[in-house]
C-alpha positions in Angstrom: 124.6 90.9 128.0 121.9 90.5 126.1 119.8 93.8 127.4 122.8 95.6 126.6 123.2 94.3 123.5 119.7 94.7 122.2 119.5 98.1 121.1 122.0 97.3 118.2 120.0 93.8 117.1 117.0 95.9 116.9 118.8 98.0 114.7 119.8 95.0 112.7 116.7 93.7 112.6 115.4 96.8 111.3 117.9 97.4 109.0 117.0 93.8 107.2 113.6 94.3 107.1 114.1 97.8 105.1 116.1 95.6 103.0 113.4 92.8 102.6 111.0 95.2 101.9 112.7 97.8 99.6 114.4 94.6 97.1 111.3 92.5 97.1 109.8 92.3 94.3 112.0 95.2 92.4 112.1 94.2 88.6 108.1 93.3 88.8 106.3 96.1 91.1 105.6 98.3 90.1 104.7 96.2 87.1 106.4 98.2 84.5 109.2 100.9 83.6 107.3 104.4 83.7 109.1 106.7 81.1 111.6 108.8 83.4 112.7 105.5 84.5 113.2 103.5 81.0 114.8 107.2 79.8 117.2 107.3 83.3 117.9 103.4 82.2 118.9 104.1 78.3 121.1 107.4 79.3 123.1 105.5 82.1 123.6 102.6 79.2 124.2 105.1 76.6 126.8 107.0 78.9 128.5 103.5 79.6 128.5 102.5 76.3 129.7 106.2 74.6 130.2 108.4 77.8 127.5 110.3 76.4 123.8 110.5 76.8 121.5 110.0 74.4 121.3 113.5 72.3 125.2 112.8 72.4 126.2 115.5 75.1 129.6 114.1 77.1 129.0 113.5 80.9 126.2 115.5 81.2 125.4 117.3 84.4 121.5 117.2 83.5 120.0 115.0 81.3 118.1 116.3 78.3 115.8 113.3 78.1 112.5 114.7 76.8 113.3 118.2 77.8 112.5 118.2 81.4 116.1 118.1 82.1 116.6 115.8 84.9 119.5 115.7 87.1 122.2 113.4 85.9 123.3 112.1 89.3 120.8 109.3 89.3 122.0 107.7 86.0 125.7 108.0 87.1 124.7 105.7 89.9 122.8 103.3 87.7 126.0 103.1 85.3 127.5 99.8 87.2 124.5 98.4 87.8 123.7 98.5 83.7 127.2 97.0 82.9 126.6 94.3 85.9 123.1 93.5 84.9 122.3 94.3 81.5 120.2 97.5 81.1 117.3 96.0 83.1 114.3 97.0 85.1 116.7 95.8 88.3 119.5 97.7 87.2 117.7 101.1 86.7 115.8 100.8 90.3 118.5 99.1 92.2 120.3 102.9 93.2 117.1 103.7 94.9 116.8 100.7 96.5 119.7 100.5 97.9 120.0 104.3 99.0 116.5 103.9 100.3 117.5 101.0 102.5 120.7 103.4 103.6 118.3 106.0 104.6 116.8 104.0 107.1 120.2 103.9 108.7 121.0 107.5 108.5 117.9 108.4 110.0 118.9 106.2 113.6 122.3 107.8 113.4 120.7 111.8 113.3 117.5 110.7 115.7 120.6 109.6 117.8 123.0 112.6 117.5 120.3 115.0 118.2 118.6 113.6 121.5 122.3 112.6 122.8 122.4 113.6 126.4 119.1 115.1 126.1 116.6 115.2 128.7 113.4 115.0 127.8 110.8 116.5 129.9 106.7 116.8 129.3 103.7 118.1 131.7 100.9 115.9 131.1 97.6 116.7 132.7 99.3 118.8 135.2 102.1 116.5 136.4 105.7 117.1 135.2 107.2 113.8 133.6 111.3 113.4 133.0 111.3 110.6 130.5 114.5 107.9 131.4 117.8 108.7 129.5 117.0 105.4 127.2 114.1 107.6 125.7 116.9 108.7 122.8 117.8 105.5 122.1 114.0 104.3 121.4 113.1 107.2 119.5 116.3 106.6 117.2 115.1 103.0 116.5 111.5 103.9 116.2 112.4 106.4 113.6 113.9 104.3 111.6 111.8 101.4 111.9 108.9 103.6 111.0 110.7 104.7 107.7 111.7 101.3 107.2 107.8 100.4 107.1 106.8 104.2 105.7 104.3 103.8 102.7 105.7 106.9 101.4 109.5 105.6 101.6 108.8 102.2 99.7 107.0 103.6 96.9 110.2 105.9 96.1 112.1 103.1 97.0 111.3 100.7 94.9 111.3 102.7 92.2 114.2 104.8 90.4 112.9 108.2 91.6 115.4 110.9 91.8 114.5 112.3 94.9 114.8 109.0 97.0 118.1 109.4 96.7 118.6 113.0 97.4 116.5 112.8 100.4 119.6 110.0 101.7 122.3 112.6 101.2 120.2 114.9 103.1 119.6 113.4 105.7 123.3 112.5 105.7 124.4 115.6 105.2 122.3 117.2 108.5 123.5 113.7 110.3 127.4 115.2 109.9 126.8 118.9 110.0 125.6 118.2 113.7 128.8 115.8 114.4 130.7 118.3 112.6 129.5 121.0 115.1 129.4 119.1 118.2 132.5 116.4 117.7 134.9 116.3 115.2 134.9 119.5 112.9 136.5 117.5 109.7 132.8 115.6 109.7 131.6 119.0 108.3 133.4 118.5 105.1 132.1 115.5 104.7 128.0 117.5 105.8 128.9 119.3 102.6 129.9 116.9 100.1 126.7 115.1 100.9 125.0 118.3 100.5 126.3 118.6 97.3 125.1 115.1 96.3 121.6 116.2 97.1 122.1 119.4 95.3 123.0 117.7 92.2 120.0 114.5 92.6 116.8 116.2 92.6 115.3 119.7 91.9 113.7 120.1 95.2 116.8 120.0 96.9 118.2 123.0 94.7 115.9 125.6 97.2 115.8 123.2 100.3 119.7 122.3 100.5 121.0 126.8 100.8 118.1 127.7 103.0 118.6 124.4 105.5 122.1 125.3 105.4 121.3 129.1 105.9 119.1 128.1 109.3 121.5 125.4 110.5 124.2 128.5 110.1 122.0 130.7 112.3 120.9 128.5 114.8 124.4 126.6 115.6 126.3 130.2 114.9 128.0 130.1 118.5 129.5 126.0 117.6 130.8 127.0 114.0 132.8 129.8 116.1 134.5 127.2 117.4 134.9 125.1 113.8 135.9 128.3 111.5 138.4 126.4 109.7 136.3 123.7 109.0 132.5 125.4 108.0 134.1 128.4 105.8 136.3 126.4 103.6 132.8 123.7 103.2 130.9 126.6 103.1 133.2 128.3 100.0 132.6 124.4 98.7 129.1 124.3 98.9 129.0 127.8 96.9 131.7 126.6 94.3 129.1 123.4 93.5 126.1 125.8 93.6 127.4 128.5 91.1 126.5 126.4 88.2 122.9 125.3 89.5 122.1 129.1 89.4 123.9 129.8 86.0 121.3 126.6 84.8 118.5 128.9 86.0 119.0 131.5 83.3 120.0 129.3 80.7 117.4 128.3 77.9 117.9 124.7 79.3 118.9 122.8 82.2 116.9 123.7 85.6 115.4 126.9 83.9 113.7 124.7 80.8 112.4 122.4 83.6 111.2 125.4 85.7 109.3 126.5 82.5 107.2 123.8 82.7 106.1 123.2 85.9 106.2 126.4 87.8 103.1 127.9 88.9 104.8 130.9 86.8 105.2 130.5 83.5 101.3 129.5 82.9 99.0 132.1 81.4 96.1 129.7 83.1 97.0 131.5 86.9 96.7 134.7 85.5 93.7 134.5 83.4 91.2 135.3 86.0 93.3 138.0 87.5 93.4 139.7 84.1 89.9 139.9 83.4 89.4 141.0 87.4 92.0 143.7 86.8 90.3 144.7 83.4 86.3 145.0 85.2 88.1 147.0 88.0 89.5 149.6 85.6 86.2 150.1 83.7 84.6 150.9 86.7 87.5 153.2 88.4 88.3 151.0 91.0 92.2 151.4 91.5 91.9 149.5 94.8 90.2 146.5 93.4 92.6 146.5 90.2 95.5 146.4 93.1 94.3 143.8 94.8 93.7 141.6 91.6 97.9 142.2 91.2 99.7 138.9 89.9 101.7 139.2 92.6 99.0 139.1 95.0 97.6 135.6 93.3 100.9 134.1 92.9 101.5 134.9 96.6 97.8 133.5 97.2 98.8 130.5 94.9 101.6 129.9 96.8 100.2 129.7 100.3 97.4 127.2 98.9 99.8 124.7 97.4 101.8 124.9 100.0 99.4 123.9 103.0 97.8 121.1 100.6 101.5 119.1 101.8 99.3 118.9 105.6 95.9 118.1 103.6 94.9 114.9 106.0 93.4 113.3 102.8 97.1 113.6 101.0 98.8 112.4 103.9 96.5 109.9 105.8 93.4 108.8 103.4 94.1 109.1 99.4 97.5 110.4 98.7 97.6 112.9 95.9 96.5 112.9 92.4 99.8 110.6 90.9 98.5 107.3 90.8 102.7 106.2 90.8 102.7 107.8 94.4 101.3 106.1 96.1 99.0 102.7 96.5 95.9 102.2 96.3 93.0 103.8 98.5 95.8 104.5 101.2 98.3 107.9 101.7 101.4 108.7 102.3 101.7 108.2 106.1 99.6 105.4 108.0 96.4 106.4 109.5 97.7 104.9 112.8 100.6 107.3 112.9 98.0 110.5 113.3 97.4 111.0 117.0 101.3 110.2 117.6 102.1 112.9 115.2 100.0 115.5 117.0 101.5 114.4 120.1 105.0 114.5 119.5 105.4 117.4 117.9 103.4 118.7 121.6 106.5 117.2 123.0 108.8 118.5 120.9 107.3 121.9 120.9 107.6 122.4 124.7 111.3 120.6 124.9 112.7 123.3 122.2 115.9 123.3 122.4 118.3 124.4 119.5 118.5 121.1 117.7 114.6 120.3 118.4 113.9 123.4 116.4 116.1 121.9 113.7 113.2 119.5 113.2 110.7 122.1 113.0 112.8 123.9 110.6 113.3 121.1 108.6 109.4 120.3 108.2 108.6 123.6 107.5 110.9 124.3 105.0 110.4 120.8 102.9 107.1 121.7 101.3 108.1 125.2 99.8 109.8 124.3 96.6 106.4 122.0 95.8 104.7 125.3 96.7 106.2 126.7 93.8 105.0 124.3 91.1 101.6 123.1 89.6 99.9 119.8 90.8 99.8 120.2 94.4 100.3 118.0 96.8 103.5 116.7 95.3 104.8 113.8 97.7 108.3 113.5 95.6 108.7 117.6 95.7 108.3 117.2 98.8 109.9 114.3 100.0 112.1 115.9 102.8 109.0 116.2 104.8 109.3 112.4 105.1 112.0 111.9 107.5 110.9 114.4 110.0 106.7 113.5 110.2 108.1 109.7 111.2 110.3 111.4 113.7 107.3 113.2 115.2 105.1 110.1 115.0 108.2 108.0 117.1 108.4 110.7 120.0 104.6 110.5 120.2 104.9 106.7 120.3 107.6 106.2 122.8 106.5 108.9 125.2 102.7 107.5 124.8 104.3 103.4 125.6 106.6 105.5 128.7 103.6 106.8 130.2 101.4 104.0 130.3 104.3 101.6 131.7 103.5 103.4 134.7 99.9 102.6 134.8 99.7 100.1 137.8 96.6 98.8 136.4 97.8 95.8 134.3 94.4 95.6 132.2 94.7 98.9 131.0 98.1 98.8 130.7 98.4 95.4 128.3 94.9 96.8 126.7 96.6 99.7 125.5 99.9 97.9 124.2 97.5 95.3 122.3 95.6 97.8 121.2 98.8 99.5 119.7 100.4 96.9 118.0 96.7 95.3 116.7 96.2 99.1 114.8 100.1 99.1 114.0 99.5 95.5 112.5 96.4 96.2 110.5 97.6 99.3 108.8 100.8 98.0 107.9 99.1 94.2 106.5 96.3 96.3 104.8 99.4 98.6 102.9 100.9 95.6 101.8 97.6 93.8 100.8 96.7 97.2 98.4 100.6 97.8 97.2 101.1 94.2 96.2 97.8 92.6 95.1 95.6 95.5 94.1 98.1 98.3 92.7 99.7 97.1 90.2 96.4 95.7 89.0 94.3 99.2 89.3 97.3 101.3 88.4 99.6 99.4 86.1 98.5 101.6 83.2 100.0 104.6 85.1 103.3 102.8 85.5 103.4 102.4 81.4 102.8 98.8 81.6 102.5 97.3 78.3 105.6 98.6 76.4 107.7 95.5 77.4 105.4 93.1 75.9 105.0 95.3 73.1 108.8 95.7 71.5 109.6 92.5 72.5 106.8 90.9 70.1 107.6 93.8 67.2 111.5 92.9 67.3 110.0 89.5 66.2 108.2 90.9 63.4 109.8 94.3 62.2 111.1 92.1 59.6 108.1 92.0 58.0 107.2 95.7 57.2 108.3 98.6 55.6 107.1 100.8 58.3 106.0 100.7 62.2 103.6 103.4 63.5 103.7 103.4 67.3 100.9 105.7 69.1 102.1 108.9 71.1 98.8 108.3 73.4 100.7 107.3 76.3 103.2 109.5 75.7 107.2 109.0 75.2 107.6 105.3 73.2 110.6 105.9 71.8 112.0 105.6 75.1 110.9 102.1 75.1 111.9 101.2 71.7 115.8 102.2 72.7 115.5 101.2 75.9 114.1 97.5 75.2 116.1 97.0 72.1 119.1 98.2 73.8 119.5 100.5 70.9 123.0 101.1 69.9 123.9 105.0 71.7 126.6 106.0 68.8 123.9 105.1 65.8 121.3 106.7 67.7 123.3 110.0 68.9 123.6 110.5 65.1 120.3 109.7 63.9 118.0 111.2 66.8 118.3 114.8 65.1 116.4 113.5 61.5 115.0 117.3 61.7 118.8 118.6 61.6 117.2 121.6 63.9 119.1 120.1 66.7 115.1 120.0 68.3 112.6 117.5 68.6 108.8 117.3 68.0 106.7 117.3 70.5 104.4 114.2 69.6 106.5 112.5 66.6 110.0 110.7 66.9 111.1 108.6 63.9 114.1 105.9 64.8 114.7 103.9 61.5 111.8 102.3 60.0 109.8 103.0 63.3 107.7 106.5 63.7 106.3 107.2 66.7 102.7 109.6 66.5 99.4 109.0 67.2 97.3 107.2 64.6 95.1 108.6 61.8 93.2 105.7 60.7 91.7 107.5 57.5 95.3 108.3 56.6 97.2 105.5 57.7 94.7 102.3 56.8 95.8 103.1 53.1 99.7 103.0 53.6 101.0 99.5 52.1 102.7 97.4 54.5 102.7 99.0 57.5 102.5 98.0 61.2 99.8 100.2 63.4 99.8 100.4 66.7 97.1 102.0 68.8 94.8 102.3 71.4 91.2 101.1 71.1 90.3 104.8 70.2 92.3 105.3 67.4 91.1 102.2 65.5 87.0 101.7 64.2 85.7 98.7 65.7 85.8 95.2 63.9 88.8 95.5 62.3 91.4 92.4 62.6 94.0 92.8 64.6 97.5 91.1 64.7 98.1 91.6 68.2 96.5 92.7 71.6 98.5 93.9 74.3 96.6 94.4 77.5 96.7 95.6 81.1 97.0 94.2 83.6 93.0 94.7 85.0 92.3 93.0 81.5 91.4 96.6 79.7 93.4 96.9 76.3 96.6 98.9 76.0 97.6 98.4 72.0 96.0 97.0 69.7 98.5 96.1 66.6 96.9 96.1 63.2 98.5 95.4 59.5 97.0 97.7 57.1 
């Protein structure tokens, strides 16, 4: 009873340690709010509060915030959690949290669906292996387990990033498409409203979702034969939902403003170089050098190089990528450990291709390209559908490898190996939590914004006081912070925000009441009468009293606050 029983209290026990892991901790690591997240927090309140967002637009499909146009979808989901819990660091990351924890779930369910009734065969050294029917049912739990435990999953996790979320109705969405195609066809509607969901979270998923569905249309054509009147009137669906993503792309906001600035395309920076290659090749009458130099050579050269950075060992094993909120410290996005299994399953995998093991080749392949297309490569959020698919390499490797050496009759090599396992397992999983608990939010807690908090909550006790407060623009976005941790009131702020009456905002100045927001100019500002300053340690001459320090957490100093 209990053998047969165990498969589903290992997925229990998984499915409460993703929990554990993903809620521990949430309002207080990361240590702080980082700007997206305080301005998905003050749109969800603002929307539950007015039904509109902050710049006063009603139900917004994409939020304005500071002209990156995000996605609204997240902030629709934080909306009860706000009116539960007060607009609250727990309230804005509880969402991801939870869909993370979902994820883990989802991923068992599609590991499941795909190696049903499959036999898995391998030829190692020479000797054919067939691999017990059982082998599905591991590599299901050991998928999930290793998301459960994936550093890559818990930092999105435990933190409101829009992609964690989308990457959940993904893999969701796949999960059905297959049970759609292979069991009940009504299960394909449901494929497509989760596809929609993941159209509507996350940028990324704007390219990945209508290719993935493109290839999953190819590969399964003979099964939607079958399923016509379920896939066409989804697939019409799908398109309906989609139509207004593309309008957004030719608009002068939404997903095109966002595209504007972080596309490797709209930079004149890519260019420059090609430009002055082009121009030399001219004056010396070299048509074949000038074509060569061709923008749409580099682009297609830029392209290629971000998108192999995503299989960079040092992004994925060693250092992560260059966004100290990706990732902890000194350790990347996938476990050292996991390596050699990766390698080996997708050998595996690769000579077991069937039609829904190429889904999984597919599906890694395609996850990187819309990261490809923007600056700062490796992106691990951009190019978070990777994530589900490298754990499900890493479990075929490790459950084949454990299958193989059950059969080793020698019993020291045998329990060597296994010890040896779970020992590497063990110290790469104790030495992530060691860095992500005590070390990050020490080294990087000035990434995460941290500071802000203590700051507005000692200035609503002296605003009083002053005629004016100057707030630096050094770290970038403070207002966000001052509505956010004031829990500004969204009707007198929709009609205050525009003080320009252009309808725009600037760049590096905000003014909300008797607050401004801009960086300081001592030699201007140290003669105003009865103001409030506050700045970094570089925008004030040394020796000056202060009224206030607020500092990091490593000890360094955030803001300094200073009466004039």
């Amino acid at each position: 009873m209990l053998k047969k029983n165990l498969p589903k209290l290992a997925l229990l026990g998984t499915f409460l340690l993703a929990f554990i892991l993903r809620f521990n901790s949430l309002s207080s690591n990361p240590p702080s709010l980082d700007w997206d997240e305080a301005s998905i927090g003050y749109n969800a309140y603002s929307i539950l509060k007015s039904g509109r967002d902050e710049y006063g637009s009603f139900l917004p499909l994409e939020i304005r915030s500071f002209g990156d146009y995000k996605p609204a979808l997240y902030v629709y989901f934080a909306i009860p959690f706000v009116a539960i819990f007060g607009l609250s660091e727990l309230a804005v990351r509880l969402p991801s949290a939870i869909f993370g924890t979902l994820a883990v779930i989802a991923t068992y369910f599609l590991v499941k669906e795909i190696f049903d009734r499959f036999l898995f065969k391998a030829t190692i050294f020479g000797k054919k292996i067939t691999f017990p029917e059982s082998f599905g049912e591991y590599v299901s739990l050991m998928s999930a387990f290793f998301l459960t435990v994936s550093p890559w999953h818990l930092q999105f996790s435990k933190a409101a990033f829009e992609g964690n979320i989308g990457l959940f109705f993904l893999i969701s969405g796949v999960l059905f498409f297959l049970k759609g195609l292979f069991k009940s066809g009504i299960n394909l509607v449901t494929a497509i409203l989760f596809f929609i969901l993941s159209l509507y979270s996350y940028h990324s998923f704007r390219i990945i979702i209508p290719v993935l569905t493109f290839f999953l249309t190819v590969i399964f054509i003979r099964e939607i034969q079958f399923k016509k009147k379920y896939f066409f009137p989804s697939l019409i669906l799908l398109t309906i939902f989609f139509l207004p993503i593309v309008a957004s792309f030719f608009s002068l906001s939404g997903s095109s403003s966002r595209l504007s600035m972080v596309t490797i395309f709209s930079g004149h920076d890519t260019l420059k170089k090609s430009i002055q290659n082009i121009e030399y090749d001219l004056s010396q009458n070299d048509s074949l050098g000038a074509m060569f130099h061709n923008r749409r050579v580099v682009y297609f050269l830029l392209i290629v190089k971000n998108y192999l950075n995503h299989w960079d060992p040092d992004f994925l094993f060693i250092h992560g990528d260059g966004g100290k909120q990706h990732h902890a410290v000194d350790l990347g996005m996938v476990y050292l450990f996991e390596l050699p299994f990766i390698l080996f399953g997708m050998f595996l995998l690769f000579n077991n291709l069937k039609r829904k093991i190429l889904l999984f080749f597919l599906w890694f392949l395609i996850a990187p390209v819309p990261a490809s297309l923007t600056t700062g490569t490796p992106h691990p959020v951009r190019a978070i559908a990777m994530l589900p698919v490298i754990h499900i390499f890493s479990s075929v490797g490790v459950v084949s490898f454990i299958m193989l050496f059950i059969r080793l009759k020698n019993k020291i090599y045998k329990y060597g190996i296994f010890i040896f396992l779970i020992f590497s397992f063990v110290f790469n999983f104790s030495y992530y939590l060691h860095q992500y608990y005590i070390h990050t939010p020490i080294e990087y807690g000035n990434y995460w914004q941290y500071g802000y908090k203590e700051l507005f909550n000692y200035l609503k006790t002296v605003e009083d006081k002053y005629d004016k407060i100057v707030v630096t623009y050094k770290y970038d976005q403070p207002y966000i912070y001052y509505l956010f941790y004031n829990k500004t009131d969204p009707f007198w702020y929709q009609f205050n925000w525009d003080y320009l009456g252009t309808g725009e905002v600037e760049r590096m100045r905000r003014i909300i009441g008797k607050y401004e927001f801009r960086n300081i100019d001592w030699n201007k500002d140290s003669i105003l009468n009865n103001v409030l300053l506050v700045g970094t340690s570089e925008e004030f001459p040394e020796g000056i009293p202060k009224n206030k320090e607020i500092k990091f957490l490593d000890g360094s100093i955030a803001f300094y606050v200073v009466k004039t």
